[in-house]
PyMOL Python script that loads the backbone (N, CA, C, O; Angstrom):
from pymol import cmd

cmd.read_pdbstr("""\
ATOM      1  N   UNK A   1     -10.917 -62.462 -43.118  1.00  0.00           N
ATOM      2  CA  UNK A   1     -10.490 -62.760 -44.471  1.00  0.00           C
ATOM      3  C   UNK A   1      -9.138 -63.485 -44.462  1.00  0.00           C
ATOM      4  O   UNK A   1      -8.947 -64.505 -45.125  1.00  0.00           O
ATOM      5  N   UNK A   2      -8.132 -62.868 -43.619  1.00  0.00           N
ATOM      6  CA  UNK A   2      -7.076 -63.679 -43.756  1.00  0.00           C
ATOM      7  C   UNK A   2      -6.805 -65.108 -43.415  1.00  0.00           C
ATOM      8  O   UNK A   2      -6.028 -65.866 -43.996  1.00  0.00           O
ATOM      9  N   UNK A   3      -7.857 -65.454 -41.988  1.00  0.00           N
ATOM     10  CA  UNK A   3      -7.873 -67.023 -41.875  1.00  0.00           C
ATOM     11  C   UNK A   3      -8.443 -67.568 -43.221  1.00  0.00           C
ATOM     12  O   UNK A   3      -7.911 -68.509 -43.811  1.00  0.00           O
ATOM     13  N   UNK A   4      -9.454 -66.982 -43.632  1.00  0.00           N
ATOM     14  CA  UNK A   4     -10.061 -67.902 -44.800  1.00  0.00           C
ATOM     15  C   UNK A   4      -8.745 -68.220 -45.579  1.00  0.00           C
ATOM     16  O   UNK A   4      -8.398 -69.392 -45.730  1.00  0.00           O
ATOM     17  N   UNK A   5      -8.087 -67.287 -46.024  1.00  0.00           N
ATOM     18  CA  UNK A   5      -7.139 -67.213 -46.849  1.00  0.00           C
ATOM     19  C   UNK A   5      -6.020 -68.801 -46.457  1.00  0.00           C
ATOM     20  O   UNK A   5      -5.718 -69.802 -47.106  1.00  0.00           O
ATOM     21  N   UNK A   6      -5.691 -68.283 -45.039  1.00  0.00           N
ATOM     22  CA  UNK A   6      -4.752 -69.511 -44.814  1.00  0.00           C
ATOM     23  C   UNK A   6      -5.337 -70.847 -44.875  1.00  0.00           C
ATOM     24  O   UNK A   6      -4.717 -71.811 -45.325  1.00  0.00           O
ATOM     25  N   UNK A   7      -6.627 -70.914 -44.386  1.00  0.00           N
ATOM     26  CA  UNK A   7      -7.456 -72.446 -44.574  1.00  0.00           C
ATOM     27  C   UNK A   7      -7.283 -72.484 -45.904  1.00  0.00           C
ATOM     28  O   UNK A   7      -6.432 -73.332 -46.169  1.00  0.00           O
ATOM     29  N   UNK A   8      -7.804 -71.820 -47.096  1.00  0.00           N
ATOM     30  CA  UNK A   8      -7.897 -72.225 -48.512  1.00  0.00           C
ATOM     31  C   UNK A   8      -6.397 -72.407 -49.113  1.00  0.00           C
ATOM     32  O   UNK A   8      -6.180 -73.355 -49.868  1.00  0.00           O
ATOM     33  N   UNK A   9      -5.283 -71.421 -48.746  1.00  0.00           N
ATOM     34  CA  UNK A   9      -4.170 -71.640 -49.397  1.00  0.00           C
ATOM     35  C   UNK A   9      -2.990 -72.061 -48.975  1.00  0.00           C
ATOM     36  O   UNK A   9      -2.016 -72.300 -49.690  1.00  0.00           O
ATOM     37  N   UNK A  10      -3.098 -72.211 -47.181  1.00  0.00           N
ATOM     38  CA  UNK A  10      -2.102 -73.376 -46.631  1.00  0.00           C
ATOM     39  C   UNK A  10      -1.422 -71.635 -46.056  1.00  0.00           C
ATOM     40  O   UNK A  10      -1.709 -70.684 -46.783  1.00  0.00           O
ATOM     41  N   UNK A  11      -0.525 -71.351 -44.720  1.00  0.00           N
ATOM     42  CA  UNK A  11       0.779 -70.247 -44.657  1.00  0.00           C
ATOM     43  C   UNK A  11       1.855 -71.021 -45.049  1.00  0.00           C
ATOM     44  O   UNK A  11       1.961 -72.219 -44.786  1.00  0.00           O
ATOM     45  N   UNK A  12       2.837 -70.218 -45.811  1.00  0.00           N
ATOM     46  CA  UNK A  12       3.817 -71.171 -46.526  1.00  0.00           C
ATOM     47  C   UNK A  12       4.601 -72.209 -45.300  1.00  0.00           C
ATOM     48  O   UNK A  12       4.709 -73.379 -45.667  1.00  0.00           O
ATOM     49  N   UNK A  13       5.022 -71.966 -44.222  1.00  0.00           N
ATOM     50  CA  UNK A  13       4.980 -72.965 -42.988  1.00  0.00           C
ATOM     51  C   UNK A  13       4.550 -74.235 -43.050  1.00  0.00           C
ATOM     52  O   UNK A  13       5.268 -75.207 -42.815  1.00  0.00           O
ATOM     53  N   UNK A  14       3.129 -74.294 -43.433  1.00  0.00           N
ATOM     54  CA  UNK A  14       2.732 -75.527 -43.532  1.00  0.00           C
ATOM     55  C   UNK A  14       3.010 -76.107 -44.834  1.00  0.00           C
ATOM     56  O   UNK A  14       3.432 -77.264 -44.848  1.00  0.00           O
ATOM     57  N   UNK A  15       2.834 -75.465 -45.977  1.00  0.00           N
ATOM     58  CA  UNK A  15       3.391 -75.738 -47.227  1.00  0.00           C
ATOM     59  C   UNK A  15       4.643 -76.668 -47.258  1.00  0.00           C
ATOM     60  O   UNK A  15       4.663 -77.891 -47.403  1.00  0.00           O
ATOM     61  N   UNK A  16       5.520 -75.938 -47.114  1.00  0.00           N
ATOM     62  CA  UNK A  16       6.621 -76.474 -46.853  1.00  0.00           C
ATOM     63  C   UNK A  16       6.914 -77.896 -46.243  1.00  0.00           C
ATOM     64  O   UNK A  16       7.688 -78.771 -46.631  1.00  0.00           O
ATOM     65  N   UNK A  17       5.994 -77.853 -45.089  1.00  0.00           N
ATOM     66  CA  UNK A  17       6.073 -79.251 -44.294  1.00  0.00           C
ATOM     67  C   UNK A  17       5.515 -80.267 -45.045  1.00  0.00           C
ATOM     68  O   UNK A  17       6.112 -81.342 -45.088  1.00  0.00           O
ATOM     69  N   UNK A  18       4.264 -80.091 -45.768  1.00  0.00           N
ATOM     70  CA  UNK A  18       3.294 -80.815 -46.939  1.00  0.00           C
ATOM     71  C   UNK A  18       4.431 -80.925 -47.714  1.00  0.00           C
ATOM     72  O   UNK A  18       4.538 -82.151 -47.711  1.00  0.00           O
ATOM     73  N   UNK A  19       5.375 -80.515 -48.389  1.00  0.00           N
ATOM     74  CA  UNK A  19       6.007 -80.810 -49.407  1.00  0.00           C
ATOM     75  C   UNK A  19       7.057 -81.913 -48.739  1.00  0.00           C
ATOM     76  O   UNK A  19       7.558 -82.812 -49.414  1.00  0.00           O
ATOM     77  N   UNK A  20       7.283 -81.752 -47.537  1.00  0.00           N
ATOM     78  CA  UNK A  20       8.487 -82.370 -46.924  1.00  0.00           C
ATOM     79  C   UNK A  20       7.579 -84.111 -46.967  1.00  0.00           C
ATOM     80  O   UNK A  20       7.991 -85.174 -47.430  1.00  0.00           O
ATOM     81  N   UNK A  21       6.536 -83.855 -46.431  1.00  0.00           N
ATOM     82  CA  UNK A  21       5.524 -84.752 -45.984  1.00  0.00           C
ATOM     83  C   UNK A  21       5.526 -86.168 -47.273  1.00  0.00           C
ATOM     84  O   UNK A  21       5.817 -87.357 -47.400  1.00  0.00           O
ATOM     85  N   UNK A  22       4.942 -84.924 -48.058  1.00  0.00           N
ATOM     86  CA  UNK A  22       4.740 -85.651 -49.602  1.00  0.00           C
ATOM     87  C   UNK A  22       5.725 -86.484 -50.089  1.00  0.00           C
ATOM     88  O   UNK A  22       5.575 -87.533 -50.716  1.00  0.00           O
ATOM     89  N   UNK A  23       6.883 -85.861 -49.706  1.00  0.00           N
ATOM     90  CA  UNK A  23       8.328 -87.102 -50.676  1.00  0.00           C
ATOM     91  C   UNK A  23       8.685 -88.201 -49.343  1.00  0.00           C
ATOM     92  O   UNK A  23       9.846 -88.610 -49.345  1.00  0.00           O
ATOM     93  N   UNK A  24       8.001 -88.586 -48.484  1.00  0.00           N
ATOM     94  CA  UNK A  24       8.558 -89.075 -47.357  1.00  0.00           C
ATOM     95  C   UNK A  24       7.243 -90.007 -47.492  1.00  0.00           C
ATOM     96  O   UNK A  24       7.556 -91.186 -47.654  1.00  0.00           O
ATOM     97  N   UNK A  25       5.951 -89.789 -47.468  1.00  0.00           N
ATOM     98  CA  UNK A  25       4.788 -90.384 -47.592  1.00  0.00           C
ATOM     99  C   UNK A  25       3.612 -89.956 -48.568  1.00  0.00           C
ATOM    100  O   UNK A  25       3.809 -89.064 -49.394  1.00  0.00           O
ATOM    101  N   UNK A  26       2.346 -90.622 -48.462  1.00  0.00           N
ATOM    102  CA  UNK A  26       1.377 -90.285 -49.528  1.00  0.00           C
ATOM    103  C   UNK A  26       0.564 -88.913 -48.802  1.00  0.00           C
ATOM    104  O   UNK A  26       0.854 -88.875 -47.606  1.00  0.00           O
ATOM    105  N   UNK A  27       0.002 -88.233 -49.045  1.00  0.00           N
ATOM    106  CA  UNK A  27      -0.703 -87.235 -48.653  1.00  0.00           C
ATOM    107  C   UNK A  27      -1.764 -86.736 -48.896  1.00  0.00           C
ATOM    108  O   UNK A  27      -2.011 -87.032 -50.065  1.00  0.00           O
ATOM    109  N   UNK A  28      -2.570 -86.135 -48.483  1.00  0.00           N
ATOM    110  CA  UNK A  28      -4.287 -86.699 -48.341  1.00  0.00           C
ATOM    111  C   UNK A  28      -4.609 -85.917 -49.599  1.00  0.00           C
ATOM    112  O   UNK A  28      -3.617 -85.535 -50.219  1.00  0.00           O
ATOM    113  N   UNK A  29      -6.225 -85.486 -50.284  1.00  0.00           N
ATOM    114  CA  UNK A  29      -6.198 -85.337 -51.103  1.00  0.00           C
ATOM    115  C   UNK A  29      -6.497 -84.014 -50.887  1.00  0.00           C
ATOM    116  O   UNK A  29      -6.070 -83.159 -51.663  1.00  0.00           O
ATOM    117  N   UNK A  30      -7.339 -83.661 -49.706  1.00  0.00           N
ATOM    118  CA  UNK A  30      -7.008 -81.777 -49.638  1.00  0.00           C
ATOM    119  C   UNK A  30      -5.940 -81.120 -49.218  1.00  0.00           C
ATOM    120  O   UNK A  30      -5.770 -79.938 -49.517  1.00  0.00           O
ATOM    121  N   UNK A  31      -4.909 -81.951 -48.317  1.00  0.00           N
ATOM    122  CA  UNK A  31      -3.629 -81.824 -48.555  1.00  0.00           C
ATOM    123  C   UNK A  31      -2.998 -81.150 -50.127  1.00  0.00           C
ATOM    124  O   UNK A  31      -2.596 -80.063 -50.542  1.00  0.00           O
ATOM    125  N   UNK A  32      -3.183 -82.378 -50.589  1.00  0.00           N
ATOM    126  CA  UNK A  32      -2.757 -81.941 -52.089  1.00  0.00           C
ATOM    127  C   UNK A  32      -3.376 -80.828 -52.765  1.00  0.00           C
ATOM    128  O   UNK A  32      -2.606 -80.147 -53.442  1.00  0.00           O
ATOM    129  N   UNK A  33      -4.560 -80.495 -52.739  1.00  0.00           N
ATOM    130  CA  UNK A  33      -4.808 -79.905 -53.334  1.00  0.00           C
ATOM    131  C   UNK A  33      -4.280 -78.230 -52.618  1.00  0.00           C
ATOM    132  O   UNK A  33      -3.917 -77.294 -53.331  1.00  0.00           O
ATOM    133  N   UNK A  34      -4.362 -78.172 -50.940  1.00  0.00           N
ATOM    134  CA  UNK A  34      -4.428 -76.961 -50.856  1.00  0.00           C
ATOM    135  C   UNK A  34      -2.490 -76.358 -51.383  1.00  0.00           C
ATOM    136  O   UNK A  34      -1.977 -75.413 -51.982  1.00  0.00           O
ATOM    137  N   UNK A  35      -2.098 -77.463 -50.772  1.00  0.00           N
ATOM    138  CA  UNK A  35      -0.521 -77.276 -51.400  1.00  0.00           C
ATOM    139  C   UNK A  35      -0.627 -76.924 -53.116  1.00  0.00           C
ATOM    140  O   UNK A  35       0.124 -76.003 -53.441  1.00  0.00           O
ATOM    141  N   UNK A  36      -1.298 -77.413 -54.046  1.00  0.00           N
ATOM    142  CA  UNK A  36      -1.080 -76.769 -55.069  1.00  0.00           C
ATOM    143  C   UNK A  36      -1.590 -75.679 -55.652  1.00  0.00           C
ATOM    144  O   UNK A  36      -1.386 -75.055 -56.693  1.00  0.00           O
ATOM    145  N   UNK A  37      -2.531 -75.574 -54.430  1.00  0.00           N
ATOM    146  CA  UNK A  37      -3.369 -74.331 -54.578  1.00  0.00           C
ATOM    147  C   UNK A  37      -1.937 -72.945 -54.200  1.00  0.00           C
ATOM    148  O   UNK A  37      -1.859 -71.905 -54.855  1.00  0.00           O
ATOM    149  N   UNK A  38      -1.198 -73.223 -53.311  1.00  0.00           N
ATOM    150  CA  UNK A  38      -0.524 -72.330 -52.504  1.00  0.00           C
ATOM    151  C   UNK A  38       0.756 -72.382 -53.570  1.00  0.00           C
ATOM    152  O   UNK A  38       1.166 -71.320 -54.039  1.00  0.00           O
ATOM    153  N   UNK A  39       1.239 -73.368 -53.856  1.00  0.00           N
ATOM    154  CA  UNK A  39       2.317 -73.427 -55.209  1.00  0.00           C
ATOM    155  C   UNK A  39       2.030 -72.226 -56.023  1.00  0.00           C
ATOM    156  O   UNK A  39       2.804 -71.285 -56.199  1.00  0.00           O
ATOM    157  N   UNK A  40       0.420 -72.404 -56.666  1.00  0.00           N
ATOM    158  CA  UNK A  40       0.245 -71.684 -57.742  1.00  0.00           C
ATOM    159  C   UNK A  40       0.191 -69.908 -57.275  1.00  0.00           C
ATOM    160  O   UNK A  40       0.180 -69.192 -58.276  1.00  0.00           O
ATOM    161  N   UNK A  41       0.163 -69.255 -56.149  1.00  0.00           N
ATOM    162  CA  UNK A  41       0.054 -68.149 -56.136  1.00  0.00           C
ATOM    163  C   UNK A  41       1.271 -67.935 -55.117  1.00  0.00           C
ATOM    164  O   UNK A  41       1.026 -67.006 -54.348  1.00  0.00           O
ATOM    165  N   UNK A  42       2.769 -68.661 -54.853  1.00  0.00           N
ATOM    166  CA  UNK A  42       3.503 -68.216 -54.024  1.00  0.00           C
ATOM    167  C   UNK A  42       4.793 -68.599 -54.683  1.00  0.00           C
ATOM    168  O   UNK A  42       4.956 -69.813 -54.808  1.00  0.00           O
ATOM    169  N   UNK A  43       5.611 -67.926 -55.067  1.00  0.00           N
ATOM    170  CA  UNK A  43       6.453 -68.132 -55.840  1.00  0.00           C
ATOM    171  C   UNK A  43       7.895 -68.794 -54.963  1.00  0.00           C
ATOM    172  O   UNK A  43       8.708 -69.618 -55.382  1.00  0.00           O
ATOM    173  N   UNK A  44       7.852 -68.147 -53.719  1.00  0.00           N
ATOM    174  CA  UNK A  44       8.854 -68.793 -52.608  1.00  0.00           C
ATOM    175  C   UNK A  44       8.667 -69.772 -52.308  1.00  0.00           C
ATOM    176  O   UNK A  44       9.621 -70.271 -51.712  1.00  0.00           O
ATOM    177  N   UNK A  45       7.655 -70.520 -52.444  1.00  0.00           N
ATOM    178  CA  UNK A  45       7.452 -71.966 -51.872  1.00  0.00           C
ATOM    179  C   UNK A  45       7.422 -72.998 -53.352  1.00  0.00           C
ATOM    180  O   UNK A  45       7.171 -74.195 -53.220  1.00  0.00           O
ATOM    181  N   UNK A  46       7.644 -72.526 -54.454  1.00  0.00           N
ATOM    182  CA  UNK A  46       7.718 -72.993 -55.841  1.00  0.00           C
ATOM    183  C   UNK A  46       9.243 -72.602 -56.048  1.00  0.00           C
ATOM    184  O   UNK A  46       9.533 -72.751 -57.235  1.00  0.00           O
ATOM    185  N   UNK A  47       9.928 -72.313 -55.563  1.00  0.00           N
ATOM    186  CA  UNK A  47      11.753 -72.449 -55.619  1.00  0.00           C
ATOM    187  C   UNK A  47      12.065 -73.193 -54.424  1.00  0.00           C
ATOM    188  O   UNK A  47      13.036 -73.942 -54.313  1.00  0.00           O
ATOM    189  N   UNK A  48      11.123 -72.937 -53.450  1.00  0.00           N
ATOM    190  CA  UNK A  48      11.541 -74.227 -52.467  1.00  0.00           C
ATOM    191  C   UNK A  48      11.483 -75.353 -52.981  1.00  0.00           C
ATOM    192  O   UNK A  48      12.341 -76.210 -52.771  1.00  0.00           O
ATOM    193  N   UNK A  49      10.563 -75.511 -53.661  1.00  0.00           N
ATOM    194  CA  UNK A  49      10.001 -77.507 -53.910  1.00  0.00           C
ATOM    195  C   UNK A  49      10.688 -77.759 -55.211  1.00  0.00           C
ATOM    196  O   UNK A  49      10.656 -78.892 -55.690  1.00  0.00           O
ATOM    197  N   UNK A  50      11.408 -76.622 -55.915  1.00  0.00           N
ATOM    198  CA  UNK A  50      12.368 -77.052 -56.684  1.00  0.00           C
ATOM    199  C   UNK A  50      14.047 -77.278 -55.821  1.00  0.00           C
ATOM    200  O   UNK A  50      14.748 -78.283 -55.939  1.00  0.00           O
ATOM    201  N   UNK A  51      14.276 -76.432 -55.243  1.00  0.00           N
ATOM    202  CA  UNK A  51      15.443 -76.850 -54.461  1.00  0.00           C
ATOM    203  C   UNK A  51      15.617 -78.313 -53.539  1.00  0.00           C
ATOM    204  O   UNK A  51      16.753 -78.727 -53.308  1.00  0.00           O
ATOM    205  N   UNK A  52      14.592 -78.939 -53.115  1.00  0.00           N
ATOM    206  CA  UNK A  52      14.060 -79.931 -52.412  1.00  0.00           C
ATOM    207  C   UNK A  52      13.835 -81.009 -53.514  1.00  0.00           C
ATOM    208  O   UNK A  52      13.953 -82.158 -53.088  1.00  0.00           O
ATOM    209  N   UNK A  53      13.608 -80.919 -54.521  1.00  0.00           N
ATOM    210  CA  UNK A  53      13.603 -82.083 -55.751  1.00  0.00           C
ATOM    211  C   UNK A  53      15.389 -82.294 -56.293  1.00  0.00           C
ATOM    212  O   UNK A  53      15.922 -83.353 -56.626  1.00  0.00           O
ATOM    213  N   UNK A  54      15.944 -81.077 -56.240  1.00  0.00           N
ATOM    214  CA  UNK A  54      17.739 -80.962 -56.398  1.00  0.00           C
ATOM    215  C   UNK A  54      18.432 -81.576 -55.362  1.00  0.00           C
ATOM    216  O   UNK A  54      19.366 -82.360 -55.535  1.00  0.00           O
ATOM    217  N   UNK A  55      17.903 -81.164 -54.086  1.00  0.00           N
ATOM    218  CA  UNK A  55      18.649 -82.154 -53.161  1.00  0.00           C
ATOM    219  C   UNK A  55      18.181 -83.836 -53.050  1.00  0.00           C
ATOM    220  O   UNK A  55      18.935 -84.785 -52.832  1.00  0.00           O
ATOM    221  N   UNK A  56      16.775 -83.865 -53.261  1.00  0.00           N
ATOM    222  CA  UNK A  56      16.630 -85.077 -53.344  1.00  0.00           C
ATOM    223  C   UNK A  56      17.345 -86.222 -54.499  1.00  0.00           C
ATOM    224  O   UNK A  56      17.233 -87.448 -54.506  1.00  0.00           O
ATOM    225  N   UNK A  57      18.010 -85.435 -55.329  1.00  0.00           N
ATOM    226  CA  UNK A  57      18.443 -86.045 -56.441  1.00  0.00           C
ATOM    227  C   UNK A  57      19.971 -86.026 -56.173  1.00  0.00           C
ATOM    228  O   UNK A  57      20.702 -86.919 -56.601  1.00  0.00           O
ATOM    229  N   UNK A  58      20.247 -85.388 -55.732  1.00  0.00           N
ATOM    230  CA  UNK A  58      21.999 -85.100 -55.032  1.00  0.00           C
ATOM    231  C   UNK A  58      21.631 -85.842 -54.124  1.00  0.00           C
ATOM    232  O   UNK A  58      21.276 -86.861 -54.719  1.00  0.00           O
ATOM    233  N   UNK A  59      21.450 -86.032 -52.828  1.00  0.00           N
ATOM    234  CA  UNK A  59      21.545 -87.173 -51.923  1.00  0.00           C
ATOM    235  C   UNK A  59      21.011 -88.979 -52.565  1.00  0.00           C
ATOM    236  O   UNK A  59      21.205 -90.042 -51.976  1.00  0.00           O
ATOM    237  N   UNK A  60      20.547 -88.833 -53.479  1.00  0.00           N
ATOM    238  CA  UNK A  60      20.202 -90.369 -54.132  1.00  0.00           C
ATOM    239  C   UNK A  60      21.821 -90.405 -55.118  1.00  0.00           C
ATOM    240  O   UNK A  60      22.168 -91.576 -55.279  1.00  0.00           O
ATOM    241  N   UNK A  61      22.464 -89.743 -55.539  1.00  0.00           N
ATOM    242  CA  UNK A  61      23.540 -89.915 -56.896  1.00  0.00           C
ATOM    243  C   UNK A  61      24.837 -90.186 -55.637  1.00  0.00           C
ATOM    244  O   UNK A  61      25.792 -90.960 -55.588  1.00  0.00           O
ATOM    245  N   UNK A  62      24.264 -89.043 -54.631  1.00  0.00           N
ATOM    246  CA  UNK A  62      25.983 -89.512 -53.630  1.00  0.00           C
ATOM    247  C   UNK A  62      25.795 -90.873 -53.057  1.00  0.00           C
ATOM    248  O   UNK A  62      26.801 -91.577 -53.152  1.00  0.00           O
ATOM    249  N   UNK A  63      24.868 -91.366 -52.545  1.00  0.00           N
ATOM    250  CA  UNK A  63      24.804 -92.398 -51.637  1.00  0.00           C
ATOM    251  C   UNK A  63      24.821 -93.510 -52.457  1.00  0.00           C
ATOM    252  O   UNK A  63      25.501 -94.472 -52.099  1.00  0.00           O
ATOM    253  N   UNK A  64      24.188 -93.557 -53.507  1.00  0.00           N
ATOM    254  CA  UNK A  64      24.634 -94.507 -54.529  1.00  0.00           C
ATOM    255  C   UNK A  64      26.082 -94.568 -55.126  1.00  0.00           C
ATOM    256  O   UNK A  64      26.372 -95.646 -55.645  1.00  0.00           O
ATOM    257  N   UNK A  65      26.966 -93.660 -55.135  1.00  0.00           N
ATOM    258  CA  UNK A  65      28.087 -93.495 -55.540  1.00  0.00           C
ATOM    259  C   UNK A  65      28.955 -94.146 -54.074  1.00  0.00           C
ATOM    260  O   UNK A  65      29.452 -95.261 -54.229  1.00  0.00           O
ATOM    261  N   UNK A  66      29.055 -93.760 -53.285  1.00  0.00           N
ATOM    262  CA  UNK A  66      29.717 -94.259 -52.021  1.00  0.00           C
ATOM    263  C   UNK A  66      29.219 -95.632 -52.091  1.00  0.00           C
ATOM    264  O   UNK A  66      29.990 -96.164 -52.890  1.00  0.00           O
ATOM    265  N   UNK A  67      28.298 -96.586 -51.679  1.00  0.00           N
ATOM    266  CA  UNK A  67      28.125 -97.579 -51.422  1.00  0.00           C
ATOM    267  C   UNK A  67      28.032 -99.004 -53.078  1.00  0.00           C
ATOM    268  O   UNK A  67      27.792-100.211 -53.042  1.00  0.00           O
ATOM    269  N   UNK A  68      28.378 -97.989 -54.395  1.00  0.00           N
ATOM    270  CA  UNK A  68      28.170 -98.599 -55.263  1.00  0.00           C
ATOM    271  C   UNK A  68      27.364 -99.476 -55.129  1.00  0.00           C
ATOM    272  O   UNK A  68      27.587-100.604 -55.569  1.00  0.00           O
ATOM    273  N   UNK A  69      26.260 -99.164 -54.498  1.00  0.00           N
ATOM    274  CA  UNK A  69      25.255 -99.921 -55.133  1.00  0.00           C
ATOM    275  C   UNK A  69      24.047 -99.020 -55.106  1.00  0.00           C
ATOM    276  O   UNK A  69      23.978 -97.893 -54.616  1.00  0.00           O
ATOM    277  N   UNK A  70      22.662-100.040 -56.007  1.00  0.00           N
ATOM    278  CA  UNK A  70      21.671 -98.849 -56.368  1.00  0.00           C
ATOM    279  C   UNK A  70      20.817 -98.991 -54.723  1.00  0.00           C
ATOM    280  O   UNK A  70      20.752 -99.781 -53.782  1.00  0.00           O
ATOM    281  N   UNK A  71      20.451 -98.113 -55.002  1.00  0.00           N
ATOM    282  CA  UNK A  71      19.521 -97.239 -53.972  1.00  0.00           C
ATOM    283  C   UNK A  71      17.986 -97.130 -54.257  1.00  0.00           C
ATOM    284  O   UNK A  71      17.675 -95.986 -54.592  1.00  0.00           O
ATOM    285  N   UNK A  72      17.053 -97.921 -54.218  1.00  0.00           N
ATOM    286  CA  UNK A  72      15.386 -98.131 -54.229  1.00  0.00           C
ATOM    287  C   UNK A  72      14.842 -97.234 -53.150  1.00  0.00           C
ATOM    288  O   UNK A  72      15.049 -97.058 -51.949  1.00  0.00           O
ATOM    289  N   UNK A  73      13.797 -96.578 -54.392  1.00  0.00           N
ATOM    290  CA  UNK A  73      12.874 -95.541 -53.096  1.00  0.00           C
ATOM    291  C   UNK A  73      12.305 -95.864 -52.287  1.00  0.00           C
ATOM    292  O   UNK A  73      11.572 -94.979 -51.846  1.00  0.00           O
ATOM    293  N   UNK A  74      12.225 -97.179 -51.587  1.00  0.00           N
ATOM    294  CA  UNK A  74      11.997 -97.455 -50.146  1.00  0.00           C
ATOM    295  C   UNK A  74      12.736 -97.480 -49.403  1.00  0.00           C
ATOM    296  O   UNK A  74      12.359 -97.806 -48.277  1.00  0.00           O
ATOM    297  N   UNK A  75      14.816 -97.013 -49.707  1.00  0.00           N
ATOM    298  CA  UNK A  75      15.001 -96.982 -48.801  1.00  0.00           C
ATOM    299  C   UNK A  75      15.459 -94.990 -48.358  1.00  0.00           C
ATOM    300  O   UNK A  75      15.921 -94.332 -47.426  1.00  0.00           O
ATOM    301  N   UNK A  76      14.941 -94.800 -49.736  1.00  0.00           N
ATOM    302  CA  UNK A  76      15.018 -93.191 -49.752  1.00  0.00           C
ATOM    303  C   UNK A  76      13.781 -92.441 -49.105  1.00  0.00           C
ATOM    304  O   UNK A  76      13.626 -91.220 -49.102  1.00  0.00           O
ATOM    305  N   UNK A  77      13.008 -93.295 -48.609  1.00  0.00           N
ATOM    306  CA  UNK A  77      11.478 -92.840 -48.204  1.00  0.00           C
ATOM    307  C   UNK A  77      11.568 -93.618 -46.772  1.00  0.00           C
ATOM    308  O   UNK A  77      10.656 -93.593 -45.945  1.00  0.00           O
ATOM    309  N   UNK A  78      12.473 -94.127 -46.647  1.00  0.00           N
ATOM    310  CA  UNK A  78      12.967 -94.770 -45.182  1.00  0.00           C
ATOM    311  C   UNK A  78      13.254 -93.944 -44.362  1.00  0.00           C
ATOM    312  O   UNK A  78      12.820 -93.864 -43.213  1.00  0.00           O
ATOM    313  N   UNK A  79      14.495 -92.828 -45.232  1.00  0.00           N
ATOM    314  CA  UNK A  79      15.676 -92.359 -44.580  1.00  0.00           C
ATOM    315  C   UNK A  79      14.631 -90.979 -44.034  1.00  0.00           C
ATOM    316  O   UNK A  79      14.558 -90.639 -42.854  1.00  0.00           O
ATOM    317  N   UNK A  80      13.782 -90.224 -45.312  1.00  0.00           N
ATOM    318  CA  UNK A  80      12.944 -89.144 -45.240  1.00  0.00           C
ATOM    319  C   UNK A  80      12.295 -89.364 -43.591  1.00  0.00           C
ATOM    320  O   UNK A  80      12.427 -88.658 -42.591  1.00  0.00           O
ATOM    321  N   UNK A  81      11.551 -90.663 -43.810  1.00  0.00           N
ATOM    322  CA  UNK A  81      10.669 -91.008 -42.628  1.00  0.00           C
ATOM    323  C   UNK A  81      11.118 -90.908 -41.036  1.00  0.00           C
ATOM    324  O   UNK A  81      10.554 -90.647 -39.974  1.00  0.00           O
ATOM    325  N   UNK A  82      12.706 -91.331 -41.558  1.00  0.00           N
ATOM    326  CA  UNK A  82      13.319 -91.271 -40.037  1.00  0.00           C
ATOM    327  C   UNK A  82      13.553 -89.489 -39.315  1.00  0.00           C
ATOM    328  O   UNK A  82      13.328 -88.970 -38.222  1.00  0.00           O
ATOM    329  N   UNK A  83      14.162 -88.986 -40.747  1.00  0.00           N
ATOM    330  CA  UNK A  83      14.515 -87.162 -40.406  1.00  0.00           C
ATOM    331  C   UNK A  83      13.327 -86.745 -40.216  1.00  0.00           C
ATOM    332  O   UNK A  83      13.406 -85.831 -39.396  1.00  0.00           O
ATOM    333  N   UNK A  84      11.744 -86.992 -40.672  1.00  0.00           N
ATOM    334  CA  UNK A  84      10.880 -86.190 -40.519  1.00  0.00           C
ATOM    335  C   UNK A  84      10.323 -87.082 -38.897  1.00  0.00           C
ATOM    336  O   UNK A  84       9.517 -86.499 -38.173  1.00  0.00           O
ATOM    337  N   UNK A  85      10.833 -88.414 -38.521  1.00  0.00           N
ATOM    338  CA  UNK A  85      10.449 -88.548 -37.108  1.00  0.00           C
ATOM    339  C   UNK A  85      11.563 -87.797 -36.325  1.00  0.00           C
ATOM    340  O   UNK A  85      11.154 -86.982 -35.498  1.00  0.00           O
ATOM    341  N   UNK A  86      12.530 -87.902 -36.420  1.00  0.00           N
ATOM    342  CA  UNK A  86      13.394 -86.655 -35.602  1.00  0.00           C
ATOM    343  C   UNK A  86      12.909 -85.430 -35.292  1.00  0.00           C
ATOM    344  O   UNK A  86      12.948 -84.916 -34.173  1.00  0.00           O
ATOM    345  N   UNK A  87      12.340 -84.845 -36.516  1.00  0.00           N
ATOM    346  CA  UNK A  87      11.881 -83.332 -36.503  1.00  0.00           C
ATOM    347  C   UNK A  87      10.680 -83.413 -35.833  1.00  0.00           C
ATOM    348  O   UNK A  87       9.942 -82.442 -35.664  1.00  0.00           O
ATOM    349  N   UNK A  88      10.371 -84.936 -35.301  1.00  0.00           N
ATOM    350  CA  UNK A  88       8.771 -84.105 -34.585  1.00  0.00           C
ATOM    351  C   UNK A  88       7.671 -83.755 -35.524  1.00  0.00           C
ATOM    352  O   UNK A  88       6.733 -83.262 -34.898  1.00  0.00           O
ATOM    353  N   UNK A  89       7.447 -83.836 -36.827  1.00  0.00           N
ATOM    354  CA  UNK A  89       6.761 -83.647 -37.809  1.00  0.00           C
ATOM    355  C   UNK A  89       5.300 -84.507 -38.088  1.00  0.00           C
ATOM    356  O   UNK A  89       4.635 -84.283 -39.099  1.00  0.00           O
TER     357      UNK A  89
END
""", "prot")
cmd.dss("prot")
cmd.show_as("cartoon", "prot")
cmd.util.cbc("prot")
cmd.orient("prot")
């Protein structure tokens, strides 16, 4: 029962990485779905992906503020792409 569980609702582990995944690139469609499947019954991984939308919005307002100039989400989906190739992800 419990594998079923993790196949249908993702362990928040992978969740997490899907969410990381998602703002960095597009993500498949059972991807998506099992991630919102796991959103809807895990409340720790639904303050994560709000804390992760706060920083994403704090690192776009600073870096635009330092370099006065604007900042396009290709190069904010650049920067994602490079930290999530670091991490081995």
């Amino acid at each position: 029962m419990r594998k079923f569980i993790h196949i249908l609702f993702l362990p928040c582990s992978k969740a997490t990485m899907l969410m990381e995944k998602r703002n960095a690139q597009a993500i498949s469609r059972k991807e998506d779905w099992q991630l919102s499947m796991h959103l809807k019954i895990c409340k720790w991984c639904r303050a994560y992906e709000q804390k992760l939308k706060i920083l994403d919005d704090i690192l776009r307002r600073k870096l635009s503020q330092k370099e006065n100039t604007e900042i396009n989400d290709s190069d904010i989906q650049g920067f994602k792409s490079k930290v999530l190739k670091n991490l081995d992800l």
